[in-house]
C-alpha positions as CSV (number, residue, x, y, z in Angstrom):
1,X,-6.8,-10.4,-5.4
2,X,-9.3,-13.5,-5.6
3,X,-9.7,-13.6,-2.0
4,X,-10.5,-10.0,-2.0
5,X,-13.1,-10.8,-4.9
6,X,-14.2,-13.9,-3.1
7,X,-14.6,-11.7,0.0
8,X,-16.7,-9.1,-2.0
9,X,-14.5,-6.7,-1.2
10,X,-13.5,-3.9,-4.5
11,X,-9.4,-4.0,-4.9
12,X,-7.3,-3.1,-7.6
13,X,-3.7,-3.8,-8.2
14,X,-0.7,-2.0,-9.5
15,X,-2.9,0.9,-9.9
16,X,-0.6,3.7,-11.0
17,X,-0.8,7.1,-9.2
18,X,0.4,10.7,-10.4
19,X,1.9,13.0,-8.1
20,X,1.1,17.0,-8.3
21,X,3.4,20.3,-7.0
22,X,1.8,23.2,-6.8
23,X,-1.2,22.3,-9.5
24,X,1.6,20.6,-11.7
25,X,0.9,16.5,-12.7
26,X,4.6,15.6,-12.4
27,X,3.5,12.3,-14.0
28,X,3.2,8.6,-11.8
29,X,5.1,9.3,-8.9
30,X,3.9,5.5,-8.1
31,X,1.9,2.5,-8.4
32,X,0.4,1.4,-5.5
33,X,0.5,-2.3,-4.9
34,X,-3.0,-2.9,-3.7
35,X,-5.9,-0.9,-3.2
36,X,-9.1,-1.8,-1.9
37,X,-12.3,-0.1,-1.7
38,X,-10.7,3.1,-2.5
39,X,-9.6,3.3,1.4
40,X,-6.7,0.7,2.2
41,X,-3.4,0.4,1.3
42,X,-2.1,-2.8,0.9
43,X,1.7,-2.3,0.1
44,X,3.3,-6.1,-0.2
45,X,6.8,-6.8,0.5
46,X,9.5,-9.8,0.9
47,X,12.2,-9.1,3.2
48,X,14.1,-10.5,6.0
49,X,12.6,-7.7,7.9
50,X,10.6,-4.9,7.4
51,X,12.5,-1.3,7.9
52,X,12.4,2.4,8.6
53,X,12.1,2.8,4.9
54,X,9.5,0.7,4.0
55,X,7.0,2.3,6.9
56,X,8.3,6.0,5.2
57,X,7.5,4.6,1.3
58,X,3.9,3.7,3.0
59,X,3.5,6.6,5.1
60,X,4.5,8.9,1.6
61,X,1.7,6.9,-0.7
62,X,-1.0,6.8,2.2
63,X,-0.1,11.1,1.6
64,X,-0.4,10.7,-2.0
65,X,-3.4,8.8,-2.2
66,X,-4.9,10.8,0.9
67,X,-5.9,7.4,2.9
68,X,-5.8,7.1,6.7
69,X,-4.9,3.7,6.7
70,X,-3.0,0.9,5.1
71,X,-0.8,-2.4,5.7
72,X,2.6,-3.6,5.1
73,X,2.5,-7.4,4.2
74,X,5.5,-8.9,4.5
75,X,5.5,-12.2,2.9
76,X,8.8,-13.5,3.9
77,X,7.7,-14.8,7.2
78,X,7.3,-18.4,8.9
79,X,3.9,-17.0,9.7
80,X,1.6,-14.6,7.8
81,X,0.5,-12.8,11.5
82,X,4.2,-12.0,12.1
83,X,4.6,-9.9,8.6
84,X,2.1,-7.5,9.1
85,X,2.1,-3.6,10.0
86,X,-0.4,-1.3,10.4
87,X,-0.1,2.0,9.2
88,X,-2.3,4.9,10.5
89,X,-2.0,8.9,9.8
Protein backbone atom coordinates (compact mmCIF):
# COMPACT_ATOMS: atom_id res chain seq x y z
CA UNK A 1 0.00 0.00 0.00
CA UNK A 2 2.88 2.68 0.54
CA UNK A 3 4.47 1.89 -2.68
CA UNK A 4 1.21 2.27 -4.35
CA UNK A 5 0.94 5.75 -2.49
CA UNK A 6 4.53 6.47 -3.13
CA UNK A 7 3.76 5.55 -6.86
CA UNK A 8 0.74 8.05 -6.86
CA UNK A 9 -1.34 5.45 -7.73
CA UNK A 10 -5.19 5.40 -5.69
CA UNK A 11 -5.55 1.72 -3.86
CA UNK A 12 -7.57 0.61 -1.22
CA UNK A 13 -7.34 -2.50 0.85
CA UNK A 14 -9.67 -5.01 2.34
CA UNK A 15 -12.40 -3.15 0.71
CA UNK A 16 -15.53 -5.15 1.37
CA UNK A 17 -17.91 -5.89 -1.57
CA UNK A 18 -21.73 -6.93 -1.59
CA UNK A 19 -22.99 -9.36 -3.89
CA UNK A 20 -26.75 -8.85 -5.56
CA UNK A 21 -29.35 -11.79 -7.15
CA UNK A 22 -31.84 -10.59 -9.05
CA UNK A 23 -31.94 -6.86 -7.40
CA UNK A 24 -31.32 -8.52 -3.90
CA UNK A 25 -28.03 -7.13 -1.66
CA UNK A 26 -27.28 -10.62 -0.35
CA UNK A 27 -24.79 -8.78 1.96
CA UNK A 28 -20.50 -8.85 1.49
CA UNK A 29 -20.09 -11.71 -0.57
CA UNK A 30 -16.28 -10.50 -0.23
CA UNK A 31 -13.51 -8.32 0.52
CA UNK A 32 -11.22 -7.73 -2.07
CA UNK A 33 -7.64 -7.75 -1.06
CA UNK A 34 -6.41 -4.83 -3.09
CA UNK A 35 -7.90 -2.45 -5.30
CA UNK A 36 -6.31 0.16 -7.18
CA UNK A 37 -7.70 2.97 -9.10
CA UNK A 38 -11.02 1.40 -9.12
CA UNK A 39 -9.65 -0.91 -12.16
CA UNK A 40 -7.13 -3.69 -10.84
CA UNK A 41 -7.40 -6.46 -8.78
CA UNK A 42 -4.69 -7.20 -6.72
CA UNK A 43 -5.74 -10.57 -4.97
CA UNK A 44 -2.50 -11.64 -2.59
CA UNK A 45 -1.75 -15.10 -1.72
CA UNK A 46 1.00 -17.43 0.05
CA UNK A 47 1.16 -20.84 -1.16
CA UNK A 48 3.44 -23.46 -2.38
CA UNK A 49 1.77 -22.94 -5.59
CA UNK A 50 -0.99 -21.09 -6.99
CA UNK A 51 -4.12 -23.39 -8.17
CA UNK A 52 -7.22 -23.88 -10.24
CA UNK A 53 -9.05 -22.35 -7.36
CA UNK A 54 -7.29 -19.45 -6.72
CA UNK A 55 -7.48 -18.29 -10.67
CA UNK A 56 -11.63 -19.22 -10.17
CA UNK A 57 -11.89 -17.02 -6.63
CA UNK A 58 -10.17 -14.20 -9.00
CA UNK A 59 -11.93 -14.80 -12.00
CA UNK A 60 -15.53 -14.75 -9.61
CA UNK A 61 -14.48 -11.12 -7.89
CA UNK A 62 -13.03 -9.57 -11.18
CA UNK A 63 -17.25 -10.57 -12.06
CA UNK A 64 -18.35 -9.09 -8.98
CA UNK A 65 -16.55 -5.99 -9.06
CA UNK A 66 -17.01 -5.86 -12.97
CA UNK A 67 -13.09 -5.25 -13.74
CA UNK A 68 -11.25 -6.67 -16.79
CA UNK A 69 -8.25 -7.18 -15.15
CA UNK A 70 -6.38 -8.17 -12.01
CA UNK A 71 -3.21 -10.13 -10.50
CA UNK A 72 -2.54 -13.02 -8.35
CA UNK A 73 0.57 -12.28 -6.14
CA UNK A 74 1.84 -15.03 -4.74
CA UNK A 75 4.28 -14.14 -2.06
CA UNK A 76 5.64 -17.46 -1.29
CA UNK A 77 8.18 -17.48 -3.91
CA UNK A 78 12.16 -17.36 -4.09
CA UNK A 79 11.41 -14.54 -6.58
CA UNK A 80 8.63 -11.97 -6.65
CA UNK A 81 8.54 -12.34 -10.88
CA UNK A 82 7.82 -16.15 -10.46
CA UNK A 83 4.49 -15.52 -8.15
CA UNK A 84 2.62 -13.49 -10.40
CA UNK A 85 -0.65 -14.17 -12.68
CA UNK A 86 -2.35 -12.21 -14.81
CA UNK A 87 -5.94 -12.38 -14.92
CA UNK A 88 -8.00 -11.05 -17.95
CA UNK A 89 -11.87 -11.45 -18.79
Amino acid sequence: MIELALSGLAARNQVEVSVMYRGHDLGIGFKADIIVENQLLLELKAVKELDDIHLAQTINYLKLLKFKRGYILNFNVPLMKLGIKRVSI
